[in-house]
N, C-alpha and C positions, 0 to 999 in steps of 0.2 A: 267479445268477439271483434268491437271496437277497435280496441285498443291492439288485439293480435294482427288485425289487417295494417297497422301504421308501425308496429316492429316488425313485420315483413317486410314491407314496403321501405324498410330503411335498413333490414339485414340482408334482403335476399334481393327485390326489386331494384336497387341502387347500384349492386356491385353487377349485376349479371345488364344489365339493361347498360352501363360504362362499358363494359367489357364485350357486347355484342356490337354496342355501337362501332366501339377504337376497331373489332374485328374485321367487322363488315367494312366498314371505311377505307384501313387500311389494303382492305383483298381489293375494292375497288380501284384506289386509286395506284397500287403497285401493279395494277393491271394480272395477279394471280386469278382474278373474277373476272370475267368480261362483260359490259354493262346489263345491267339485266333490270326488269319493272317493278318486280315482287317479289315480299320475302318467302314466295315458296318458286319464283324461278331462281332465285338466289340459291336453296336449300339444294334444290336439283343442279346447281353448275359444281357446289360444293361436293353431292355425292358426284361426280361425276367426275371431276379434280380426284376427287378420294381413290377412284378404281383406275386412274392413269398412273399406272406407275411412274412414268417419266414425271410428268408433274405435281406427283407427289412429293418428289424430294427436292422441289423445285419451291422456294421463297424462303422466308426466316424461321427460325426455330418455332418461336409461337406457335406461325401456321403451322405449321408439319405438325407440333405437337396437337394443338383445336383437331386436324382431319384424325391427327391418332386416337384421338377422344371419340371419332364419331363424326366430327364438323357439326353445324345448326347446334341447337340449342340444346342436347346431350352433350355435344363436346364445349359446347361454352359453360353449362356447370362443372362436365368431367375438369376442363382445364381450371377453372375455379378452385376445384374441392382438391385439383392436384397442389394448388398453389398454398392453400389453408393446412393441409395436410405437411408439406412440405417447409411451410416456414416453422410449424408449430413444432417438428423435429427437428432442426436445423435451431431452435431456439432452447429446448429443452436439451441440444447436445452440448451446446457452449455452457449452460446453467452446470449441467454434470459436472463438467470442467471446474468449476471454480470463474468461468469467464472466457474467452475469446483469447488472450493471450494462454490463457493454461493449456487451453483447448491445443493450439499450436505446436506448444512444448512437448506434449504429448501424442503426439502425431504416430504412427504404427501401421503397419500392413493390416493386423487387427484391426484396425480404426476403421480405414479405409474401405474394407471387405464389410465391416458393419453397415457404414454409408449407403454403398451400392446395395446390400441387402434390404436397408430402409427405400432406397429408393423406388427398388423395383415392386415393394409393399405398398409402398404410398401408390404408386402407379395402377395396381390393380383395386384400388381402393378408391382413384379418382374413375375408372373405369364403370366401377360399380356404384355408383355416387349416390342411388335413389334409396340401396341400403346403408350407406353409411351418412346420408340426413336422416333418416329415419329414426336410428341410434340416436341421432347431437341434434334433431329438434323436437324437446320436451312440449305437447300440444294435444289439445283433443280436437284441434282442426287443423290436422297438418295439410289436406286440401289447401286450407287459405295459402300454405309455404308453397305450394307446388303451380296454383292459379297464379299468384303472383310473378315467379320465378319465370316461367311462358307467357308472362304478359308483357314483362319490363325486356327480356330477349327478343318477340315481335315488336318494341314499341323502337326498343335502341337502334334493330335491323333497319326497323322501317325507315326511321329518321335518319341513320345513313345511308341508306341506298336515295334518299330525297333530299340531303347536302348533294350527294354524288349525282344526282339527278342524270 
């Protein structure tokens, strides 16, 4: 059980704890956040950001996409599992190809209409995210994946809302 807590800690705690960090930092300092104490006044200016439409479509892609995920810490896995989801088809389509230049050559409205069809899979797939780890992490304590995964998103918010002090 050791040993599961320190491959969490380095699959799951690492990326989402960077990635809550760069988030939160960023909403700070582009002023999409307005300064706040804690990462649960944080949570609230996000749901709150989220149900303004005007300011919803208001900062860069990321963000829009994090509040489409949810925003906090369901949209910072959603946006994770979008990103894992999506490189791993986007990698498996050039391999199809023979490569990246084939891939090219081959280009199609077919192609295309695949893509967008992957995409919007992927998307409901990053949405769903608590059943699609469930599926892709093999565990009889998948608890430890999930305690981890809210601990390293509280630890990275925290630490950037206290750089942004």
């Amino acid at each position: 059980m050791i040993s599961e807590i320190f491959i969490a800690l380095f699959k799951v705690g690492l990326p989402v704890g960077l990635t809550s960090y760069g988030l939160v930092w960023w909403a700070l300092k582009k002023n999409y956040i307005s300064e706040v104490a804690s990462v649960k006044s944080f949570e609230q200016a996000v749901k709150k950001r989220k149900k303004d439409k005007a300011l919803k479509k208001q900062g860069d892609p990321v963000h829009r996409k994090w509040l489409a995920f949810g925003g906090g810490f369901y949209g910072v896995v959603g946006l994770l599992t979008y990103a894992a989801v999506e490189f791993a088809e986007i990698r498996d389509f050039i391999l199809q190809f023979g490569g990246f230049i084939e891939m090219i050559k081959n280009l199609s409205l077919n192609f295309v209409i695949s893509l967008l069809v992957g995409a919007i899979k992927n998307f409901v797939a990053a949405i769903a995210w608590p059943v699609y780890w469930l599926n892709e992490i093999h565990s009889e304590h998948i608890w430890i994946w999930f305690v981890v995964a809210y601990g390293a998103y509280w630890a990275g918010s925290r630490l950037a809302l206290r750089k942004m002090g």
